[in-house]
C-alpha positions as CSV (number, residue, x, y, z in Angstrom):
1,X,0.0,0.0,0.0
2,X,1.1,3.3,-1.2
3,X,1.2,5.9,1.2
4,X,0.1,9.4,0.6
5,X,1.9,12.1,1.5
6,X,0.0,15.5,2.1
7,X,2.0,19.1,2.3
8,X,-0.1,22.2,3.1
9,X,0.8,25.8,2.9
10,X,-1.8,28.9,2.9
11,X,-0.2,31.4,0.9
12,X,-0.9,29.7,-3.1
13,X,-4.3,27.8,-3.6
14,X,-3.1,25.4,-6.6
15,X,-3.3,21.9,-5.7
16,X,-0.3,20.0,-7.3
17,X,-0.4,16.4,-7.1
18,X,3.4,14.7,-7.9
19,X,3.2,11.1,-9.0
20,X,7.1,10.1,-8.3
21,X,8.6,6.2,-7.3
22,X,11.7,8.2,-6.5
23,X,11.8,9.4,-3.3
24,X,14.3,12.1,-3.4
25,X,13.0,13.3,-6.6
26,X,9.7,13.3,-4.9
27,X,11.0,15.4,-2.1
28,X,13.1,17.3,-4.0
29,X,9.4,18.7,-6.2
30,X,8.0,18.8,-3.1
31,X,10.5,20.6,-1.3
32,X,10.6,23.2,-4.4
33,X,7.0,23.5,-4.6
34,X,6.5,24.6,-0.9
35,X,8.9,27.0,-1.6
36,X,7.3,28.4,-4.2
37,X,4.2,29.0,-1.9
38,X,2.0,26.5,-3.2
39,X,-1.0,25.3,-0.8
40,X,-0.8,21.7,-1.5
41,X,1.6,19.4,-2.7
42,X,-0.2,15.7,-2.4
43,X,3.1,13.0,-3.4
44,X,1.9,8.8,-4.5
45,X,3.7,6.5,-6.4
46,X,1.7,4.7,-8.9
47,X,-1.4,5.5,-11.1
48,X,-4.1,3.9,-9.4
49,X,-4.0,6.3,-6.4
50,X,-3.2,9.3,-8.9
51,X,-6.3,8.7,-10.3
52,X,-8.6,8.1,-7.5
53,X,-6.9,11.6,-6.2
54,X,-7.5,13.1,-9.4
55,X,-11.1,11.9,-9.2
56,X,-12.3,12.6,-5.9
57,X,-9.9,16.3,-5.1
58,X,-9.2,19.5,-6.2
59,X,-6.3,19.0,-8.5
60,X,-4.6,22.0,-10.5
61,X,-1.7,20.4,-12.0
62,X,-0.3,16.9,-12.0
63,X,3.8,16.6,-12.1
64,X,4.0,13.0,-13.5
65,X,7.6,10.4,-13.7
66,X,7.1,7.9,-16.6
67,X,8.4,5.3,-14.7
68,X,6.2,4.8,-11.4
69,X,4.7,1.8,-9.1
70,X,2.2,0.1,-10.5
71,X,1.0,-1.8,-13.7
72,X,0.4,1.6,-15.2
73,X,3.5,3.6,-16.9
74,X,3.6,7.6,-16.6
75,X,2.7,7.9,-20.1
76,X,-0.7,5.4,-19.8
77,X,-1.2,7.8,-16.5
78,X,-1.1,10.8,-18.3
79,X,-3.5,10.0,-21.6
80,X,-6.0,8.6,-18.9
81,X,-5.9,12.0,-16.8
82,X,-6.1,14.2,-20.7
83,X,-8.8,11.7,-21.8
84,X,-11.0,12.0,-18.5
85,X,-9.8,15.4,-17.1
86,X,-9.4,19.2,-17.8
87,X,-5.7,19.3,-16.0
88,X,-2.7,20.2,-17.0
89,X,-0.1,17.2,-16.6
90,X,3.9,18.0,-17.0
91,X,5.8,14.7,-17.6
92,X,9.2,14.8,-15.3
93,X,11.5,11.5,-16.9
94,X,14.8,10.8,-17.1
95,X,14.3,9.2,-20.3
96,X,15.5,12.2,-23.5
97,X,15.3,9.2,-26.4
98,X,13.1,10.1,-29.8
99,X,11.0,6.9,-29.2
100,X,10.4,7.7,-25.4
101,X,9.1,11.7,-26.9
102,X,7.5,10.0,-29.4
103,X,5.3,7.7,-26.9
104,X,4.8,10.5,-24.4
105,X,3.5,12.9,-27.0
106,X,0.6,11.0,-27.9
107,X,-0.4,10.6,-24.5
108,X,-1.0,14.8,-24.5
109,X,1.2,15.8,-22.0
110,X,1.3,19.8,-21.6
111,X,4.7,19.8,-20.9
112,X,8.0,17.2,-20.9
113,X,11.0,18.4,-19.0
114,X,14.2,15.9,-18.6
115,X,16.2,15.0,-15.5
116,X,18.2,16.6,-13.9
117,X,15.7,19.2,-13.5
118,X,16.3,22.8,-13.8
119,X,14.5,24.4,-11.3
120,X,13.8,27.9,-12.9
121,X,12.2,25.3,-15.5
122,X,10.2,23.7,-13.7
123,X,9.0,26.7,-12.1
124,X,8.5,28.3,-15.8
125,X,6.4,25.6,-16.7
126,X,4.0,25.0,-13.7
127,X,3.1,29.0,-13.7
128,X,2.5,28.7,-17.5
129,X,0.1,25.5,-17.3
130,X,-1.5,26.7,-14.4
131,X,-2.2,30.2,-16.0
132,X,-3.2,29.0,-19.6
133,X,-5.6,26.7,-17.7
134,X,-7.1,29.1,-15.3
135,X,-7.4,31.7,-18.0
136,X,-9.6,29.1,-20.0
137,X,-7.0,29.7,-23.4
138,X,-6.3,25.8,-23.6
139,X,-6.9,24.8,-26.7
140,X,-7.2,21.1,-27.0
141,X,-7.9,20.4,-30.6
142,X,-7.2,16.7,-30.0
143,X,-9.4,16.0,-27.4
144,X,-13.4,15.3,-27.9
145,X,-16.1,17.2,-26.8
146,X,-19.3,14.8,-26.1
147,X,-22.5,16.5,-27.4
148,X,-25.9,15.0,-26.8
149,X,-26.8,14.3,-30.4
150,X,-30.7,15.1,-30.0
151,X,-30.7,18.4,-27.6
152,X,-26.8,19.5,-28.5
153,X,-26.3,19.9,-24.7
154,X,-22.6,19.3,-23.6
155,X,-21.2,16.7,-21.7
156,X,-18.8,18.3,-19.0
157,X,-16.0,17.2,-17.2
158,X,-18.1,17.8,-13.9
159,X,-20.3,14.7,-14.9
160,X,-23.2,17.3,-15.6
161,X,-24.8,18.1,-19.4
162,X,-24.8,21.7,-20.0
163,X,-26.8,24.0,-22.9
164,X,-24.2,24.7,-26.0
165,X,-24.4,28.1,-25.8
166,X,-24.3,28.6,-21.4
167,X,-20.8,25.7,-22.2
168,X,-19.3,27.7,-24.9
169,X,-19.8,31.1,-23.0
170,X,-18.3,29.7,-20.3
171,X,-15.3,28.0,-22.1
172,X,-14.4,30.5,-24.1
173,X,-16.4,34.4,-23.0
174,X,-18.4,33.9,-26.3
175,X,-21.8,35.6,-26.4
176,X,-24.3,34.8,-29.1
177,X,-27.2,36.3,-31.3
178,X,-29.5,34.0,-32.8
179,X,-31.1,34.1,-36.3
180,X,-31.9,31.4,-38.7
181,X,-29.6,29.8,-41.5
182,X,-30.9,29.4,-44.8
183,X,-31.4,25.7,-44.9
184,X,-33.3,26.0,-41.8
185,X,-35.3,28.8,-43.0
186,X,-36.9,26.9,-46.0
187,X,-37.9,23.9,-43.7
188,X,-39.3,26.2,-41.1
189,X,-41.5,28.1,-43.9
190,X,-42.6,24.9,-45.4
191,X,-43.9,24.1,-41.8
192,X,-45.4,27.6,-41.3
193,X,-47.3,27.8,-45.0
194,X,-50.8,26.5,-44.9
195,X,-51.3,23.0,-47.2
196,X,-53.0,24.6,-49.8
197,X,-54.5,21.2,-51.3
């Protein structure tokens, strides 16, 4: 059983959640992070309790080693949490080879630094993730957005459908004014017209 380390600190609100075998790399994000100011560093070693974390918390931004505890690799981990959540996840490896990049691309990471870690880098990085994430300007052209194919309501990440125009609004400031295409416009005046048989 993995156990779950839990750092808090009141002066930054972002939750980070480090998913690290290594121990002294663990601490060594961790130790950096507090530092930093951040409110809650939350350290496991294997997907399985990322995820249930990811699932049932607050997280802002996951830090994530490709080789962790568990059945599950860093790179699985990470197109799991893209596929099923709106966080940002920065892959931490000590692996620099084309075919290791290669794998961890498609897997969506926001961001791929190598050991040994720089730590004006990794500093860079987390306050640009967190920022293009809170600012809503992530643009995930890769990932799906489910769409209820009667009503057009949206499926959220929250588990809750929402109206198309209240999701877009929100996603992206969008406000809309409504009028009727012409396709739609020939159908609705054959409706409207009286049979005249």
């Amino acid at each position: 059983m993995t156990t779950i380390h839990t750092i808090e600190n009141h002066t930054n609100p972002k939750t980070i959640l480090i998913v690290e075998d290594d121990t002294m790399v663990a601490n060594y994000l961790d130790l950096n992070l507090k530092s930093w100011g951040y409110n809650m560093t939350t350290i496991v070693d294997n997907a399985e309790d990322a995820l249930a974390i990811i699932a049932n918390q607050q997280v802002d931004l996951v830090l994530m080693n490709i080789q962790i505890n568990g059945p599950v690799n860093g790179i699985e981990a990470t197109r799991i949490i893209k596929a099923k959540f709106d966080i940002p996840v920065i892959i931490i490896t000590g692996y620099s080879d084309d075919e290791t990049i290669d794998s961890a691309s498609i897997a969506g990471p926001d961001a791929y630094l190598t050991k040994p870690l720089r730590r004006k880098d990794l500093k860079a990085n987390i306050n640009i993730q967190l920022r293009k994430y809170a600012s809503g300007t992530v643009n995930n052209d890769d990932s799906l957005i489910s769409i209820c194919a009667w009503c057009k309501n949206i499926h959220t990440d929250q588990h809750n459908w929402e109206n198309i125009e209240t999701y877009i609004t929100k996603m992206y400031g969008k406000q809309f004014s409504h009028s009727v295409c012409p396709d739609c416009e020939v159908i609705l005046a054959k409706q409207i017209q009286p049979n005249t048989q």
